[in-house]
Structure formats: structure tokens, C-alpha cells
Phi, psi and omega in degrees: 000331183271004154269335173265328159333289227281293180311346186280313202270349155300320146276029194293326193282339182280328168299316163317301171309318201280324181291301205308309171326318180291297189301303159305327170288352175247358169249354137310348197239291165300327182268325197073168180298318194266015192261327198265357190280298214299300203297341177284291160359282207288316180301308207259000155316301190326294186298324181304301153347275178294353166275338173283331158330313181278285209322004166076034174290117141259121150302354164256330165311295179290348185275338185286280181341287161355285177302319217279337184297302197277011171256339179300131211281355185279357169283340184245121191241000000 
């Protein structure tokens, strides 16, 4: 069992490729492309989403800024 651990973790990255690979060819194949475009879109909205989410990003802080920027009179001339 401790040889296929070890190849497996020698090879993470050609085992990673070869699933991403798979998957996306079946969801080119079920989906069609721009369906399969939307959903990779939407995967990496997510991932960004959740990193900033661990990285301690508040989204209502920035969202507040944001407005109090755009309420500001120097914007409207």
C-alpha cells in the first residue's frame, strides 16, 4: 500500500491533470461549450469568492466604502 501512496503523491500533478482533463471532456460532451464556459466561469467566481473569504476580505466594509465613495459630491459635477 505504501507504493501506491508514495506514486500517487510523486505524481500529484499528472493525476490532477489527467481528472481535470476527464472532467472537462465530459462536461464538453454533456454540456456543450458555452454551457461548459458559464460553468468554469462561475468555478473560479467562487474560488476567488472563497479565498478571499479565508484571507479575512469583508465584503460589507468594502461594499460600504464603495457607496459612501460613490455618495460623495465630488462625483456628481
Amino acid at each position: 500500500m505504501t507504493e501506491l501512496v508514495k506514486l500517487i503523491l510523486l505524481n500529484i500533478g499528472r493525476i490532477t491533470g489527467v481528472i481535470a482533463g476527464f472532467v472537462l471532456a465530459l462536461f464538453l460532451v454533456v454540456f456543450g461549450v458555452w454551457k461548459t464556459v458559464f460553468i468554469i466561469f462561475l468555478t473560479a467566481f467562487g474560488f476567488i469568492l472563497g479565498r478571499f473569504y479565508d484571507d479575512g476580505f469583508d465584503i460589507r466594509k468594502t461594499f460600504r466604502e464603495i457607496l459612501s465613495v460613490l455618495r460623495m459630491d465630488k462625483w456628481h459635477s
